[in-house]
Legacy VTK file of the C-alpha trace (Angstrom):
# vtk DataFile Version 3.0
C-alpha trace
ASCII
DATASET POLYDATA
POINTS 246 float
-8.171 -27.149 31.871
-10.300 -26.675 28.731
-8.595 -23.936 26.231
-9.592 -22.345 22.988
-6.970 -21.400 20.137
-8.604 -18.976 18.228
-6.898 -18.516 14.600
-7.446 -15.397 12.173
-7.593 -14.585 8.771
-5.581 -16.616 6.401
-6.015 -15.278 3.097
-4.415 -18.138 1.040
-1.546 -18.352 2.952
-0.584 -21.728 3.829
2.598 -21.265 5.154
1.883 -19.066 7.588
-0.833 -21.320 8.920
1.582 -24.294 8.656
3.727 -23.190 10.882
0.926 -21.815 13.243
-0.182 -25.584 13.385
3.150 -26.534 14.208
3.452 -24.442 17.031
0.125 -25.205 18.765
-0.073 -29.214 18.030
1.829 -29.535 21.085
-0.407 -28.319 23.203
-3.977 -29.630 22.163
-5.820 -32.038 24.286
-8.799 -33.619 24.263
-10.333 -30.793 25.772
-8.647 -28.073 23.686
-11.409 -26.147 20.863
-9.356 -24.564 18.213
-11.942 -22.124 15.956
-10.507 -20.220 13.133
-12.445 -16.886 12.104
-13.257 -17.448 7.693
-11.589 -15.620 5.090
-9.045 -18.595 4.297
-9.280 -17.922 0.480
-8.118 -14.970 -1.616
-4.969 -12.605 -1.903
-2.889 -14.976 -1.491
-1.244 -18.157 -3.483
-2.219 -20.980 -1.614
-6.094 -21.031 -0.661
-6.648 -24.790 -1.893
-3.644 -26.080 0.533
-5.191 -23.644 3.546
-8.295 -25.925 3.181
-6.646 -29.044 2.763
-4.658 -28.289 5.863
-7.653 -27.336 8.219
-9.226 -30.750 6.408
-6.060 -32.783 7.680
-6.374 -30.694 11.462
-9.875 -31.752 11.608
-8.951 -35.270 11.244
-6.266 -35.748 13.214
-6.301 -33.314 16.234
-6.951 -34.837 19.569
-9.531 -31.615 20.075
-12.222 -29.957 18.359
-12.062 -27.467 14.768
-14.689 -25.280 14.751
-14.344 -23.278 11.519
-16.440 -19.819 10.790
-17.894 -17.980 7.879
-15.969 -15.295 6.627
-17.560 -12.571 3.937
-14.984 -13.875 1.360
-16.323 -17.573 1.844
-20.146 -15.646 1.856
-19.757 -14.240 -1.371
-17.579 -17.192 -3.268
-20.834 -19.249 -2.139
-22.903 -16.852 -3.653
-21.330 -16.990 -7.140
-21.693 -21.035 -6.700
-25.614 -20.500 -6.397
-26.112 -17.666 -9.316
-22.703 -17.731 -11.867
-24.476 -13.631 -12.680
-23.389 -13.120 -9.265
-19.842 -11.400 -9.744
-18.335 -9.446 -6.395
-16.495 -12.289 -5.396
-14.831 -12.194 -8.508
-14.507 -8.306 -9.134
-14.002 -7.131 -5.623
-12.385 -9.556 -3.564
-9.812 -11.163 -5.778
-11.184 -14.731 -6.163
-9.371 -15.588 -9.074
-6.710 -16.051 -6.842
-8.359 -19.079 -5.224
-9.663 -20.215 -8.208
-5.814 -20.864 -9.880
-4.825 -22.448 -6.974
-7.550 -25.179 -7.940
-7.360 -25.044 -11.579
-4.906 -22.863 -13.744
-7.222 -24.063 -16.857
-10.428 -22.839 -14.935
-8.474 -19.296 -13.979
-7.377 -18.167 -17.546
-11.006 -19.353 -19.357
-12.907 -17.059 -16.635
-10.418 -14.731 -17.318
-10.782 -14.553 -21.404
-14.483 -14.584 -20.264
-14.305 -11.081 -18.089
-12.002 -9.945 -21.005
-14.477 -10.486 -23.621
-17.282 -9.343 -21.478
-15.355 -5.898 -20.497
-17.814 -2.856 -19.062
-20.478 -5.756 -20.155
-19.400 -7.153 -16.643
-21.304 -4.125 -14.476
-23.425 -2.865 -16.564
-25.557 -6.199 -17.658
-26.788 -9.405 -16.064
-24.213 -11.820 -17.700
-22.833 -15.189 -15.995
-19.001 -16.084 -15.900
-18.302 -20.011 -16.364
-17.954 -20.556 -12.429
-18.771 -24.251 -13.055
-15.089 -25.074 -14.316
-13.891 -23.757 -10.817
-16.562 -25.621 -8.685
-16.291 -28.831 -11.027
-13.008 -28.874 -9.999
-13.417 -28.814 -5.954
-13.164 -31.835 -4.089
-16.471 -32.934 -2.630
-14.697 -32.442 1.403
-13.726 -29.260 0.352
-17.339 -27.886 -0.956
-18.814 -29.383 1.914
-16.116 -27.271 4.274
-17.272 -24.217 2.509
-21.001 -24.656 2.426
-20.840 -26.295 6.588
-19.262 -22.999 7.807
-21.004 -21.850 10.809
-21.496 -17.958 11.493
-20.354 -17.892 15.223
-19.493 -19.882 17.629
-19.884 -19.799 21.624
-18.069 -21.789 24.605
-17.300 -20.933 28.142
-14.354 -18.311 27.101
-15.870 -16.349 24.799
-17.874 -15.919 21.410
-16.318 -15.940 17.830
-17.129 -14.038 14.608
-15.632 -13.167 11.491
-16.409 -9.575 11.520
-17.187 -8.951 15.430
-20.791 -7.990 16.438
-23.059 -5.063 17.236
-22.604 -4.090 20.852
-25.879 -2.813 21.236
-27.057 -6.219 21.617
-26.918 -9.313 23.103
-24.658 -12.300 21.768
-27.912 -14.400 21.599
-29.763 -11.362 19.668
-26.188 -10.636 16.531
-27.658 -10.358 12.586
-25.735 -12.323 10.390
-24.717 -9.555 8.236
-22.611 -8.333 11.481
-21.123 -11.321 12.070
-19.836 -11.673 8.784
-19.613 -8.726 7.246
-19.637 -6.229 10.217
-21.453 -2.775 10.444
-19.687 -1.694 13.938
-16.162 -1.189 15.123
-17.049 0.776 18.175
-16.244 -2.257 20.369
-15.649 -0.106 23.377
-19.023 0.333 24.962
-19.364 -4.491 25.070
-18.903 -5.554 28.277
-19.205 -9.069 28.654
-17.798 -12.283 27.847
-14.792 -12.049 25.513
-15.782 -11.441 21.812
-13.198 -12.548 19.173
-12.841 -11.100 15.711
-10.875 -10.906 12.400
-11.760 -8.915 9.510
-10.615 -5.677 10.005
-6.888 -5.947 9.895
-6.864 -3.827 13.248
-4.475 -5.500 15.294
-1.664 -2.901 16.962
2.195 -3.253 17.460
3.906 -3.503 20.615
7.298 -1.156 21.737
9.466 -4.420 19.921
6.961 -4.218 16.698
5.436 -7.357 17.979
1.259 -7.827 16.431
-0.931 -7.658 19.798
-4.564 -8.203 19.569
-6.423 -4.863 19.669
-8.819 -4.480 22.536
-11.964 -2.463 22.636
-14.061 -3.212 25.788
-14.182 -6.977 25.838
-13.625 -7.584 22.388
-10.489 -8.955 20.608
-9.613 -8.247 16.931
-6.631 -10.885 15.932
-6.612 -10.262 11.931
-3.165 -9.922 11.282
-2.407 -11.541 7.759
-2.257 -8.224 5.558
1.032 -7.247 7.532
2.436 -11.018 6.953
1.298 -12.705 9.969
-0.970 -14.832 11.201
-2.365 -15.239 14.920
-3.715 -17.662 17.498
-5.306 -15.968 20.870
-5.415 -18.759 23.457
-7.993 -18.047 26.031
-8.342 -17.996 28.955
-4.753 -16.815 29.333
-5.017 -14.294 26.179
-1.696 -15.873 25.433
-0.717 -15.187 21.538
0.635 -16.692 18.790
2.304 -16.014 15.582
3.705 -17.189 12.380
5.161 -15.671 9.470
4.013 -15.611 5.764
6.583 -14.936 3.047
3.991 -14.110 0.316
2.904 -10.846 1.389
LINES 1 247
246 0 1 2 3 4 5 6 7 8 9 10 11 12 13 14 15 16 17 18 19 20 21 22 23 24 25 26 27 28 29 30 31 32 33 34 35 36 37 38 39 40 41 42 43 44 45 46 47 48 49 50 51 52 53 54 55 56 57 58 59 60 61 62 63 64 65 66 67 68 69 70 71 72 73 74 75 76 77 78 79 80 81 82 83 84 85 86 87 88 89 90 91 92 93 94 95 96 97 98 99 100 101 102 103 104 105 106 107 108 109 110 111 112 113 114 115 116 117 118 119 120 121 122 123 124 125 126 127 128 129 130 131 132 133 134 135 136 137 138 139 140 141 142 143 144 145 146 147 148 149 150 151 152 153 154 155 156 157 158 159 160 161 162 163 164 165 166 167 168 169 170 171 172 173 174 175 176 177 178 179 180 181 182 183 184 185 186 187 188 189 190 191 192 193 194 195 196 197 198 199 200 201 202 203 204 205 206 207 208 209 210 211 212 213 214 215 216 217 218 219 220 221 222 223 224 225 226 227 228 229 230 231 232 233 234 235 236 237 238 239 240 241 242 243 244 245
């Protein structure tokens, strides 16, 4: 029977997302879609190995990867396109991905924002992005910029940041689906609506990460509180594995 794995937020942790792999391999099949929600960069120590992992997956699982946009991958892009561009830098902590590609590229961007200082907010200036995106492998630029926004099979629909319930899956804005605007997920009834994003999963009586559920929706981000989670549908089975670099 055809099954989707749906994988959240990763944040740079490639451990945790090692040993997820590990523990679903055995059960892909031709037939199996595994789709993993964005945000695999930032926070934590690892981003560059998160992508060369899901690179590797791509390649060599018997099923299909479908990998979404997340609003950390949004605004890194955005700083490739216009270096004056800075929130990816300022706000979401992308220097972290950045030394996991280049070390050298990390400490001149940050003599660069030290020089700048209040210069950095309160003027148009541009940061030296190119030594980070010089130093990307052409596969993993391409991952970044091939992202799609959602995704939709016969279990369910997929977004980073869920979706606004006052309209249709065939009608969602972009800036929902990546960023999100809505967490009232109650009043969706539908076909099941997946989601990271908003670090909203809830604990079970053993302290156990469940998925939170709001009407037909499904919020798996899990990563902040050290783990990260795979909802298999149709059976809504789940998951887990551990990060130690939380």
């Amino acid at each position: 029977m055809p099954e989707t794995i749906v994988i959240g937020d990763m944040h740079g942790h490639a451990d945790a997302l090692r040993g997820l792999i590990d523990k679903i391999l055995p059960r892909v099949h031709a037939d199996t879609t595994i789709v993993t929600l964005g945000d695999y960069i930032d926070r934590g120590p690892s981003s560059r190995d998160v992508i060369d992992q899901l690179l590797n997956l791509k390649l060599h699982t018997s099923g299909q990867l479908v990998s979404l946009l997340g609003n950390h991958e949004d605004w890194m892009l955005q700083s490739l396109n216009d270096h004056t561009k800075h929130p990816w830098l300022l706000g979401m902590d992308g220097l972290s991905t950045i030394q996991s590609y280049s070390s050298a590229a990390a400490a001149a961007i940050r003599d660069r924002l030290t020089a700048l200082g209040p210069r950095i907010y309160t003027e148009r200036v541009s940061l030296p992005y190119d030594l980070f995106f010089d130093t990307l492998p052409d596969s993993h630029l391409r991952f970044f910029q091939e992202l799609q926004v959602c995704y939709e099979d016969q279990h369910g629909f997929y977004s980073h940041a869920g979706l606004d319930p006052l309209y249709p899956l065939s009608e969602q804005n972009r800036q929902v689906l990546v960023w999100g605007e809505h967490t009232n997920f109650q009043c969706y009834s539908g076909k099941p609506v997946v989601y990271g994003h908003w670090n909203n999963m809830l604990a079970d009586d053993g302290g156990n990460r469940v998925p939170r559920r709001a009407g037909d929706t499904y919020g798996i981000d899990s990563i902040a509180d050290g783990v990260l989670t795979a909802l298999h549908l149709p059976s809504l089975n789940v998951t887990h594995a551990q990060t130690e670099s939380v």
